[in-house]
C-alpha positions as a printed NumPy array, in Angstrom:
array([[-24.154, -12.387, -33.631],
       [-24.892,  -8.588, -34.753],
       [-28.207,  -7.535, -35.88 ],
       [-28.348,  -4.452, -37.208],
       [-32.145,  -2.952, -37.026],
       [-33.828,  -0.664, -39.169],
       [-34.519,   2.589, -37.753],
       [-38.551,   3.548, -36.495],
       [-39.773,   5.528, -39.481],
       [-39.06 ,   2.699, -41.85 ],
       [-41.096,   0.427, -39.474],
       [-44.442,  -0.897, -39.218],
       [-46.018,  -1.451, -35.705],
       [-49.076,  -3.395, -35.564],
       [-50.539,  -3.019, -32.158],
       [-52.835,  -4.698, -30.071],
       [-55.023,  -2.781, -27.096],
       [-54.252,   0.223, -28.886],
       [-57.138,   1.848, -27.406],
       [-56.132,   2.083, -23.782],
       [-52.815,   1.323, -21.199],
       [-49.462,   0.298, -22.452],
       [-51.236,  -0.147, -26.263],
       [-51.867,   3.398, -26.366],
       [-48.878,   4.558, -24.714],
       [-46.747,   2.32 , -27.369],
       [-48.816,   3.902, -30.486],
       [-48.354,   7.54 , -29.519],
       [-44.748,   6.69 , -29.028],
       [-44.066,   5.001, -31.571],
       [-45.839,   7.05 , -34.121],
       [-44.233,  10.056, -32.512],
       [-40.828,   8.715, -33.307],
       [-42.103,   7.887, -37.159],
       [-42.973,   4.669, -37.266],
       [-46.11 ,   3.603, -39.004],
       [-48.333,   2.101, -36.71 ],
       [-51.409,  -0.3  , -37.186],
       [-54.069,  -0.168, -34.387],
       [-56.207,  -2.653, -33.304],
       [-58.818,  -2.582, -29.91 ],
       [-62.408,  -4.081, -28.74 ],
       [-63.454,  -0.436, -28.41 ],
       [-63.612,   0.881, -31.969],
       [-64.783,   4.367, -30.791],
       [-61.608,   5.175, -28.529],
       [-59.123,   3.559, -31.662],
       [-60.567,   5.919, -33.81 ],
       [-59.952,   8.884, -31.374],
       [-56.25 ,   7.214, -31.269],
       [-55.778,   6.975, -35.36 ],
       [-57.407,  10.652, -35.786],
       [-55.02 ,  11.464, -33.074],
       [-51.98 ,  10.925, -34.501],
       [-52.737,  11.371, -38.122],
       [-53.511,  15.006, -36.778],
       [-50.358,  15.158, -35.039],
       [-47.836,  14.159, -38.059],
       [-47.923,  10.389, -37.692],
       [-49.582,   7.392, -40.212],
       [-51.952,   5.665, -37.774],
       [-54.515,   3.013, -39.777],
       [-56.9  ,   1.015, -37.989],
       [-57.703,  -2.84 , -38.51 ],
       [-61.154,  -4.162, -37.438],
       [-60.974,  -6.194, -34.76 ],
       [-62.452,  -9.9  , -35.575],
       [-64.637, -11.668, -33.798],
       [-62.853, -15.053, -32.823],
       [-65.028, -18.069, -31.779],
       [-64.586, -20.191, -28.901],
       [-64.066, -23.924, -28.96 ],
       [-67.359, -24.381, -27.68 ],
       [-68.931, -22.509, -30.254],
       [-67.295, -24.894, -33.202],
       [-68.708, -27.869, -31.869]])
């Protein structure tokens, strides 16, 4: 089987932990190569240092705000 992929700038990349580690590192990259990239984090403070980062360096960066899921315990 051949799959033939589209190239990075006519991608979208959500990403998760975008704020710190491997999440960061994968935004930067990513956006630095053109793809679009949608960020998402706990820390809302750092992924807006992140988005205004790369939006200032050439990229498309948007941020999503992160959603409080409950626990199990708390639907009961």
């Amino acid at each position: 089987m051949h799959l033939k992929l589209k190239s990075l700038s006519n991608q979208v990349m959500v990403i998760t932990g975008a704020s710190s580690g491997i999440g960061l590192v994968t935004a930067r990259l990513a956006a630095t190569r053109g793809a679009r990239v949608v960020l998402n984090a706990r820390n809302e403070e750092a992924l807006q240092r992140v988005a205004s980062e790369i939006n200032t360096s050439g990229g498309e960066a948007r941020r999503r705000r992160r959603r409080r899921v409950r626990r199990r315990a708390e639907h009961r």
